[in-house]
C-alpha positions as CSV (number, residue, x, y, z in Angstrom):
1,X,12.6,5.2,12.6
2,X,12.3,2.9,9.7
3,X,10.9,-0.5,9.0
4,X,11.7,-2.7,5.9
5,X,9.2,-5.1,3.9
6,X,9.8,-7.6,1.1
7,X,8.1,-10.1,-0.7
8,X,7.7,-12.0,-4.0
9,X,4.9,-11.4,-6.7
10,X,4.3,-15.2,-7.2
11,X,1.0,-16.2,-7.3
12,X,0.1,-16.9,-3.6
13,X,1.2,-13.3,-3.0
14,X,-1.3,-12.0,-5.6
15,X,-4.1,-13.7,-4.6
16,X,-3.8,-13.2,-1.4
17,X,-3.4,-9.6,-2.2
18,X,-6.4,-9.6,-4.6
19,X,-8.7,-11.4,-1.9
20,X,-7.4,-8.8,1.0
21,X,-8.1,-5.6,-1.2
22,X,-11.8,-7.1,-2.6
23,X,-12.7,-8.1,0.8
24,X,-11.3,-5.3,2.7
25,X,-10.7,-2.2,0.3
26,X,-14.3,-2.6,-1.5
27,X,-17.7,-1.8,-0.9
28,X,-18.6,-3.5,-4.6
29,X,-18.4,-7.4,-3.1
30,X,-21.2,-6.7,-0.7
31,X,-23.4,-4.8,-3.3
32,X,-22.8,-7.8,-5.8
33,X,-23.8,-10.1,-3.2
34,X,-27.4,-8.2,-2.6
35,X,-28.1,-7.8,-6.4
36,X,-27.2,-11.2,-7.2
37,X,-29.3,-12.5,-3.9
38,X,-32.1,-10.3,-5.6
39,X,-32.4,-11.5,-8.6
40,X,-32.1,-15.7,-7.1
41,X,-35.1,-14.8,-5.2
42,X,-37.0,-12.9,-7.3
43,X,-36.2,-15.8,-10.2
44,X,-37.5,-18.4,-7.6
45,X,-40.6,-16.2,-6.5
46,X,-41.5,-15.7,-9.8
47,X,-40.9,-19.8,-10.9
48,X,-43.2,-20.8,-7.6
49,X,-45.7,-17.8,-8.1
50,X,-45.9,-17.4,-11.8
51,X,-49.3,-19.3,-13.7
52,X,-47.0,-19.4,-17.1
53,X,-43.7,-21.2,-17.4
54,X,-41.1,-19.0,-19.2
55,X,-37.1,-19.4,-19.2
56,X,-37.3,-15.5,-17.1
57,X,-37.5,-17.5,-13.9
58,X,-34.2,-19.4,-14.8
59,X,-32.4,-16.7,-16.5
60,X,-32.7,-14.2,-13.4
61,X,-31.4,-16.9,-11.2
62,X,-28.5,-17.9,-13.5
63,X,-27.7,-14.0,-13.6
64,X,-27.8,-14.3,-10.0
65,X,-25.1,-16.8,-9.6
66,X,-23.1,-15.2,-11.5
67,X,-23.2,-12.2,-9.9
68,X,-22.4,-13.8,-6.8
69,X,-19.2,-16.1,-8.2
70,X,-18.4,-12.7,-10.6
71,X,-15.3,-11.8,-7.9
72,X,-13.8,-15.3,-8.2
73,X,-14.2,-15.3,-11.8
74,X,-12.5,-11.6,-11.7
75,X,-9.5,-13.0,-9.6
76,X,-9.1,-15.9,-12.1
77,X,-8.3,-13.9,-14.9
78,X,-6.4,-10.9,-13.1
79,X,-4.3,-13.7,-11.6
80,X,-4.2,-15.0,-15.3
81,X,-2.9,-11.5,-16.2
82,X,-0.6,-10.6,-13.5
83,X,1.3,-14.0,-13.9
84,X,2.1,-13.8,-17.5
85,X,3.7,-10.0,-17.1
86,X,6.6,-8.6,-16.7
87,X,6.6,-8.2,-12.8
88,X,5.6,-12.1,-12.5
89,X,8.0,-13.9,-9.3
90,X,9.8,-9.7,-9.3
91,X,11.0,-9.1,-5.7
92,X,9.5,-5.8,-4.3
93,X,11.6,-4.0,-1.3
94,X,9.9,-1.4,0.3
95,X,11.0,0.9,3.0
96,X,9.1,3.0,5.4
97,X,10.1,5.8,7.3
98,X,8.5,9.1,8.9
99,X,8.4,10.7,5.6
100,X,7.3,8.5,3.6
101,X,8.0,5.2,1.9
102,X,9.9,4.1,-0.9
103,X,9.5,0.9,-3.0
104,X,12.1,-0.6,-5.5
105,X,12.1,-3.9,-7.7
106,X,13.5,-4.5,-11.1
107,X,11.6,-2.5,-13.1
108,X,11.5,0.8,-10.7
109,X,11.9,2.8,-7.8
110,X,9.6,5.1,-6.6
111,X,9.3,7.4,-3.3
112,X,5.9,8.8,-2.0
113,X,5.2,11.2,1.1
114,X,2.6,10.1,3.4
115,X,0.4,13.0,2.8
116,X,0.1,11.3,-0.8
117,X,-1.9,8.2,0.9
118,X,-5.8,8.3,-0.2
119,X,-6.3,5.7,2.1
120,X,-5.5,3.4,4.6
121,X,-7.3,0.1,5.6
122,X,-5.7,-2.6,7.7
123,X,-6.3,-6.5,7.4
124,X,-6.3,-9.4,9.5
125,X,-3.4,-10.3,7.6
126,X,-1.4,-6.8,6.6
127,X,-2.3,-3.4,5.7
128,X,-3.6,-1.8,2.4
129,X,-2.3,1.6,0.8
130,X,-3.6,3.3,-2.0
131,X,-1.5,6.0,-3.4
132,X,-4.3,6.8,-5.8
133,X,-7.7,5.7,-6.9
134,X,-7.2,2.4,-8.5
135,X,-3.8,1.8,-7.6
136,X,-2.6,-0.3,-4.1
137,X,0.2,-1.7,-2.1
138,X,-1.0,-4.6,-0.3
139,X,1.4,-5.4,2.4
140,X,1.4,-8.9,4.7
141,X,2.1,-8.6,8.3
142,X,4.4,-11.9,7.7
143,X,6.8,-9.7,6.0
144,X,7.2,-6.4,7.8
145,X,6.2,-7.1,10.9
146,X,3.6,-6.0,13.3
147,X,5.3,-2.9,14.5
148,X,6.0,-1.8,11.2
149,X,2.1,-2.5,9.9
150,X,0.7,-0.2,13.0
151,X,3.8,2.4,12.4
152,X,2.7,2.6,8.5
153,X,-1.1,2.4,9.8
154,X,-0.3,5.9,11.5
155,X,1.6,7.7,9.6
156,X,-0.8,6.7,6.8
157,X,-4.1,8.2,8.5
């Protein structure tokens, strides 16, 4: 059995791609969220309950902020990045079967086994592979299909 997938790397693929594997394929978004909550309310505790008026109270809540808004800043200048290089509007092909999968674009082709997969996490809107740590395949449902998401999904795991 084997299932194809393609799809451009224009820049609503990529940030859809980015936004799936932060959300979805990161435990850092919900740590940046705390910390950055943290120091908003521990800014504003200190401004209400502080006798003496210092710039502290301000700066821990403008650290906050950014700590909260540091992923969309982060996607603004991957996307930045990844739109100027080589691969930018490349068509990927990919094709899955029960040994493994095989991508191919302009640039390269390359075949992995499934035993290869670190790890496997499916999306509302497709499924995420990572081949290794920091590297990922992010692919949408809209282009392989549903069958072909759940087959990769268990052959993955």
């Amino acid at each position: 059995m084997s299932y194809t997938a393609s799809f451009t790397l224009d820049n609503d693929f990529m940030s859809e791609s980015f936004d799936q594997a932060r959300r979805y394929g990161s435990r850092w978004q919900l740590i940046e969220m705390v910390i950055g909550s943290v120091f908003i309310v521990g800014g504003l505790t200190l401004f209400v309950y502080a006798d003496w008026a210092t710039v502290l109270p301000l700066v821990l809540v403008a650290i906050g902020v950014f700590e909260i808004f540091s992923s969309q800043i982060k996607k603004f200048f991957w996307l930045r990045k990844h739109g100027k290089g080589k691969a930018a509007d490349a068509t990927v092909e990919m094709l899955f079967d029960d040994e493994g999968f095989e991508t191919s674009s302009i640039f390269s082709n390359a075949r992995m086994k499934w035993e290869g997969v670190e790890k496997c996490v499916r999306t509302p809107k497709g499924i995420l592979l990572w081949p290794q740590k920091g590297v990922y395949f992010y692919i949408p449902e809209e282009s392989a299909g549903a069958e072909a998401i759940a087959f990769i999904e268990s052959k993955a795991t």
